[in-house]
C-alpha positions in Angstrom: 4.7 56.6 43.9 4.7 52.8 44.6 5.6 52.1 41.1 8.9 51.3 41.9 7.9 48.8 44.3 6.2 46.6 41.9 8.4 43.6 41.0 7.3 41.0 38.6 4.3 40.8 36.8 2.1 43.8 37.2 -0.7 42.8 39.8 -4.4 43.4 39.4 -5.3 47.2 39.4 -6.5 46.7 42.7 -3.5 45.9 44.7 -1.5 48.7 43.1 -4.1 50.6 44.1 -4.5 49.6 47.5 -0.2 49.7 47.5 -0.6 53.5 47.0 -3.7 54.3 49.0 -0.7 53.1 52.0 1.5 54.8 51.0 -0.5 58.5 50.8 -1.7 57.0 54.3 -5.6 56.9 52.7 -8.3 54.6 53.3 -10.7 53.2 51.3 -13.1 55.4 52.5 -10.9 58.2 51.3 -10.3 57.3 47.7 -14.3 56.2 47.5 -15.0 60.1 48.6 -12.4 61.1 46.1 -14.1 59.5 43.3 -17.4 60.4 44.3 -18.6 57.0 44.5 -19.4 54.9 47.6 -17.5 52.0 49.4 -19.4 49.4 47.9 -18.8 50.8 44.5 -14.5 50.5 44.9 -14.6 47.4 46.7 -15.2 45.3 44.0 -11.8 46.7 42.3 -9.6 46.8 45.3 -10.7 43.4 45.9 -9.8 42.3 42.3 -13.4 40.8 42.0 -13.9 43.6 38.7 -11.3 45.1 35.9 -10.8 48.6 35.5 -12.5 50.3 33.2 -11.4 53.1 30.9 -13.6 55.6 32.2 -12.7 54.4 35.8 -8.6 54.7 34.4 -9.2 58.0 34.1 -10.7 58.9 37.4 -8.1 56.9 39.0 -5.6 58.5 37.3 -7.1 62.4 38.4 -7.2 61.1 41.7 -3.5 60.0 41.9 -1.5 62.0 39.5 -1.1 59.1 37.6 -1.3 58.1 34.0 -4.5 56.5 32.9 -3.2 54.6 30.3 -0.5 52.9 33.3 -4.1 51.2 35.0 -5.0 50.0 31.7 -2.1 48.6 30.8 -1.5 46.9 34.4 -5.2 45.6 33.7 -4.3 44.1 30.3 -1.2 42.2 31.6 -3.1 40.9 34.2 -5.8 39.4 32.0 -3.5 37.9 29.6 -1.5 36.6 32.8 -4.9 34.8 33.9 -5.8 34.1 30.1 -6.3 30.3 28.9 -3.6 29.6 26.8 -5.0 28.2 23.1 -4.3 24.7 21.8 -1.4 23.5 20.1 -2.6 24.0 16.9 -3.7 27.4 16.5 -0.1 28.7 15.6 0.1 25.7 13.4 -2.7 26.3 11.3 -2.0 30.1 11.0 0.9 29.5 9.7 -0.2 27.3 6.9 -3.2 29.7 6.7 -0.6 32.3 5.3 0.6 30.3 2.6 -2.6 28.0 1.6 -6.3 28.0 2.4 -6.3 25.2 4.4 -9.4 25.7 5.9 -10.9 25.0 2.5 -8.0 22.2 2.0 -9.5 20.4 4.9 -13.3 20.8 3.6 -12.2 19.4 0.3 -10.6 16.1 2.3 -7.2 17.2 0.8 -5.8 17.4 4.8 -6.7 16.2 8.2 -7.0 17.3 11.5 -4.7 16.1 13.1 -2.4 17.7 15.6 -0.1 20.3 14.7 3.2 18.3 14.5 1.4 15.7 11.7 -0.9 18.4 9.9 2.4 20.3 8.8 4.2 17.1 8.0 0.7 16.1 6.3 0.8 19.6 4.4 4.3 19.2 3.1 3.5 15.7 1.9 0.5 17.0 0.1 2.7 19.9 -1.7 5.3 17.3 -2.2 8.3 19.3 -1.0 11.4 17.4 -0.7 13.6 17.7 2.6 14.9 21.1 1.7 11.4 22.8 1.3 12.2 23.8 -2.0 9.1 24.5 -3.5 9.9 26.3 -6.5 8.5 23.6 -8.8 5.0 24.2 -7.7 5.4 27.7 -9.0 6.8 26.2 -12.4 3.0 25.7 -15.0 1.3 27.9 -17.4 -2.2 28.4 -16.0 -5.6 29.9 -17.6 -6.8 32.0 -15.1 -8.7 35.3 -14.2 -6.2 37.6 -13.0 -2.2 38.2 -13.8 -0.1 38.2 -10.9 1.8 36.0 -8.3 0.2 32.5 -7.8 -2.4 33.2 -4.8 -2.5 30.7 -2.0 -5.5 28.8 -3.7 -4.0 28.6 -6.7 -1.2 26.6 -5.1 -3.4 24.4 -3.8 -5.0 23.9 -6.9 -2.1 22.8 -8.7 -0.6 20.6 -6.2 -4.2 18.7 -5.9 -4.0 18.3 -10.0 -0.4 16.9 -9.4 -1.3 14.5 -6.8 -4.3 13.2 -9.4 -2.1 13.6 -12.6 0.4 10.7 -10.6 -2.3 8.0 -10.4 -2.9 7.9 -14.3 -1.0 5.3 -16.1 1.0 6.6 -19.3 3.2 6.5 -22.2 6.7 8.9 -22.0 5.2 12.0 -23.6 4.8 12.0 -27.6 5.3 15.4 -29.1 4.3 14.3 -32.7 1.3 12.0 -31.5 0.1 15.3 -29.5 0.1 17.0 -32.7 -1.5 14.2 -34.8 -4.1 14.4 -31.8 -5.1 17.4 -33.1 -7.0 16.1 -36.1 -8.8 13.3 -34.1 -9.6 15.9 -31.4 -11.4 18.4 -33.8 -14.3 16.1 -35.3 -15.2 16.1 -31.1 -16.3 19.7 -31.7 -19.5 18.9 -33.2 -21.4 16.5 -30.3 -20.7 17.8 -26.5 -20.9 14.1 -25.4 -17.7 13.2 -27.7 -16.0 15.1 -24.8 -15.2 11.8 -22.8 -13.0 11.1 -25.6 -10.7 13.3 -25.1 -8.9 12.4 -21.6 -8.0 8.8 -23.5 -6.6 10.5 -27.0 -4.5 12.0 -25.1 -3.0 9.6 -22.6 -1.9 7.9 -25.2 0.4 10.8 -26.0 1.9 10.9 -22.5 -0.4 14.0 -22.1 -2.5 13.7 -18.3 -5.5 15.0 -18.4 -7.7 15.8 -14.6 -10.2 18.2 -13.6 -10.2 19.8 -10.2 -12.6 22.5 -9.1 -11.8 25.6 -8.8 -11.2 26.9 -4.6 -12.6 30.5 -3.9 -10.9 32.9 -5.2 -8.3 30.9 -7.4 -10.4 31.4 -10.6 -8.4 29.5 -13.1 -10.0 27.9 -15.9 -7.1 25.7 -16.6 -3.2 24.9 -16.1 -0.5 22.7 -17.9 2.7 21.6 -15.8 4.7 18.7 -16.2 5.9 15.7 -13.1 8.9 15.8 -15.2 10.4 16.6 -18.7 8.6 13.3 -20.2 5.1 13.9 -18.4 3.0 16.9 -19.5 -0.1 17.3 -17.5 -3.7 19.4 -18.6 -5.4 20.8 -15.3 -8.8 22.1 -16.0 -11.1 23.3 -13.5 -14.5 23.7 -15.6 -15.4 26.9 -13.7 -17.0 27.7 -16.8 -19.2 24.6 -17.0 -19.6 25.0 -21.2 -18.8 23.8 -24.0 -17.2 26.4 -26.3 -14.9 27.3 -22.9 -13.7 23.3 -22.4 -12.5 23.2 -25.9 -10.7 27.0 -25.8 -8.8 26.2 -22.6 -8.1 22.2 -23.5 -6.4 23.6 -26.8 -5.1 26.6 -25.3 -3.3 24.1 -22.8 -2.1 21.9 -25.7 -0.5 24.6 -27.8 1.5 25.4 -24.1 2.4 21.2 -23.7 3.7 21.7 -27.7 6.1 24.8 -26.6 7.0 23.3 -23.7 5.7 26.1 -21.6 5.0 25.5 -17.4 8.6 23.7 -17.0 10.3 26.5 -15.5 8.1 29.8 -14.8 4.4 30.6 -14.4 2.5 31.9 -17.3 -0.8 33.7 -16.4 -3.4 34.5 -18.5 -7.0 35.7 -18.4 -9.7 34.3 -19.0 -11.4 33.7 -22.6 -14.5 36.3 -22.3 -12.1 38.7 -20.4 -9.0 38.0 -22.6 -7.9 41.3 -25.1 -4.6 40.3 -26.0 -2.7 43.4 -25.4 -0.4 42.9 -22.7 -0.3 39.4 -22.7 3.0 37.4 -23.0 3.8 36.2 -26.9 3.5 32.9 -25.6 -0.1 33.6 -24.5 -0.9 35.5 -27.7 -0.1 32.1 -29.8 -1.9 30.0 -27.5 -5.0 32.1 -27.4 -5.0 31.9 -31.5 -3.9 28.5 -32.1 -6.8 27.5 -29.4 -9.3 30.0 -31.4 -8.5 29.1 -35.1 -8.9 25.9 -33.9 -12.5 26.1 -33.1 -12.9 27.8 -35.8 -10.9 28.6 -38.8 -10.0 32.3 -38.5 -10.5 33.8 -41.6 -13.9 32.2 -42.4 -14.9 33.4 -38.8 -13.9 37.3 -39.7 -15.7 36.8 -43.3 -18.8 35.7 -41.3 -18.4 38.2 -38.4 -18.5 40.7 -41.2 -20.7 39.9 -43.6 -23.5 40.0 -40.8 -22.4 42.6 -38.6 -24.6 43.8 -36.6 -27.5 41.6 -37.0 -26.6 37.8 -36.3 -29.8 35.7 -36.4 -30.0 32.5 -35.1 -30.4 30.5 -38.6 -27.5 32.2 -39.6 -25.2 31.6 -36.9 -26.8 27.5 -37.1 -26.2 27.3 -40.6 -22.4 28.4 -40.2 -21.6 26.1 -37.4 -22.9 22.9 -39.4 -21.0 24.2 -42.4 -17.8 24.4 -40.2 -18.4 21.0 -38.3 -18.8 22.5 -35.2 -21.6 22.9 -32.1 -23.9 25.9 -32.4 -22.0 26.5 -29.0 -18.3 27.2 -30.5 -19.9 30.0 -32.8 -22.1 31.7 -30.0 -19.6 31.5 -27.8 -16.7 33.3 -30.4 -19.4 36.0 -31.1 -20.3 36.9 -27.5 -16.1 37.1 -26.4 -16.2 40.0 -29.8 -19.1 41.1 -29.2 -19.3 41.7 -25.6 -22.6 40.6 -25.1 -22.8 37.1 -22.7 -26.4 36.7 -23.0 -26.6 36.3 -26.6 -28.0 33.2 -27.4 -27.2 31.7 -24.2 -29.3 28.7 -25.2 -26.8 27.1 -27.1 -23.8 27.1 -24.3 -24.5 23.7 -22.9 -22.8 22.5 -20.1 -20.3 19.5 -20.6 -19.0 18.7 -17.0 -20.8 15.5 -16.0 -19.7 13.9 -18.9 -16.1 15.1 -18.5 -16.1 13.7 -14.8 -17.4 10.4 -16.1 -13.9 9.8 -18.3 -11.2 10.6 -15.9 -9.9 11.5 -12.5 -11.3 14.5 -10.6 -11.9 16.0 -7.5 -14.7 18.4 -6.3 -17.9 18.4 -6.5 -18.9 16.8 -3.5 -16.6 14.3 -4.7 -13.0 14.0 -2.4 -9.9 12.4 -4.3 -8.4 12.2 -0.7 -4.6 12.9 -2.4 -3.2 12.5 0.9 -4.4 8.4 1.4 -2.6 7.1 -1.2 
């Protein structure tokens, strides 16, 4: 064998091949009428002009008494030899890729292209980790979201976008006992989906931040609360439920978190509102969820009502108790399809609130770019 002869990178097939054919003192012609194929047929191999094929790996390899697999592996090593080597960035970017979809980062005008030295100092910048790369803090809110479960890529993302927009609003150190007297300016709102824009300024004046960001696939959270630092609570909602009765669960969901104190230190995950059953959810969670529901309504008159007309709800019925509770059609049709399990009931009445949101405070998506990282 003329293995041993070999030194340095393995050559094309061809020369090994022509190496050996000296060796066994064949010609061309020999190894051709071996193979049962003409001249013309191994020339372009010999000559290094074609690659090796499997089939033609193992007809070498009967011929010589040698491995098939060797002439594919010598014609693997020799491709990637003559291969063109890809740009800079591709390593880059896969690496970020592993820990944030920056593909949809860059769509969003979160990050630039830019080459791969700058886009990972651009990314760092844009997660705000400090000189150590601790990132811990990023990991530290209490989000609404679909799914339990370690914060996904997007979800990151999400969050650190929210932080970069929570910065840019101007206010007071955080009031806990303005937040709560809040409350009783924030529930006549219920009523008219338009008093929505309200909200972002009744609460800035607490010290509470309020943004929207929309939701990147697969992050599916309907809303977070983490704070820039012990004084500055922030509400993150992404409106991936463009209705009313969902805004106001999730906003008061978030503010009963904001009033514990929850997101400083650890994530808290939670489900969404139509998927949410409250069994295995953190106690936290559990006194969120009904704070944000007696809220919309109170509890007991909704389990009197819930009752008294089980199973037949009619429309005048469910009318009439809204506007004897103060609230939009919307909150009660949107309790009753979360118990009853049925989403298209009355579907009418969920209106959609998002464009007025996006009118009263700082946002990103929607065709709209915050660009976080020009600031």
């Amino acid at each position: 064998m003329i293995l041993e002869r070999i030194d340095g990178p393995p050559p094309h097939p061809g020369e090994f091949i022509k190496m050996e054919l000296e060796e066994r003192s064949w010609t061309h012609r020999d190894l051709a009428f071996v193979l049962g194929m003409s001249e013309q047929q191994l020339s372009p191999i010999l000559s290094g002009k074609r690659a090796v094929s499997p089939d033609m790996a193992c007809a070498l390899g009967a011929a010589l008494d040698v491995a098939p697999q060797f002439f594919l592996n010598l014609q693997s090593v020799y491709v990637l030899e003559h291969a063109k080597p890809p740009e800079a960035g591709v390593a880059a970017r896969g690496k970020i890729q592993n820990e944030l979809p920056l593909r949809e980062m860059m769509n969003r005008g979160w990050i630039e292209e830019l080459d791969p030295d700058l886009l990972e100092i651009q990314v760092a910048d844009f997660l705000e980790l400090s000189a150590s790369n601790d990132n811990s803090f990023l990991d530290a809110f209490a989000a609404k979201k679909t799914h339990y479960g370690e914060i996904t890529p997007s979800q990151r993302a999400w969050v650190a976008c929210a932080r970069k927009l929570a910065r840019k609003i101007d206010a007071p150190r955080f009031d806990l006992g303005a937040l709560e007297s809040a409350l009783t300016k924030l529930k006549p709102l219920l009523i008219e989906p338009e008093s929505v824009n309200e909200v972002p300024e009744i609460l800035r004046v607490c010290g509470v931040r309020l943004v929207v960001v929309e939701t990147l696939p697969g992050a599916k959270i309907d809303g977070a609360c983490f704070w820039l630092d012990d004084d500055s609570p922030v509400i993150a909602l992404s409106t991936l439920y463009d209705r009313l009765d969902n805004f106001w669960f999730v906003l008061r969901h978030e503010i009963e978190h904001i009033i514990r104190g929850d997101g400083k230190n650890s994530p808290l995950l939670d489900e969404t509102v139509e998927q949410n059953e409250d069994n295995d959810l953190p106690d936290c969670e559990k006194i969120a969820n009904a704070e944000a529901a007696n809220f919309l309504v109170d509890e007991a008159k909704f389990n009197s009502f819930y009752l008294r007309k089980y199973p037949y709800f009619s429309e005048r019925d469910i009318l009439g108790f809204a506007s004897v509770n103060g609230v939009h059609p919307a909150i009660v049709v949107g309790r009753l399809q979360n118990r009853l399990k049925r989403y298209n009931f009355l579907r009418k009445h969920l209106v959609k609130i998002r464009s007025t949101l996006l009118g009263s405070l700082p946002y990103d998506g929607w065709g709209n770019s915050s660009l976080v990282t020009k600031e």
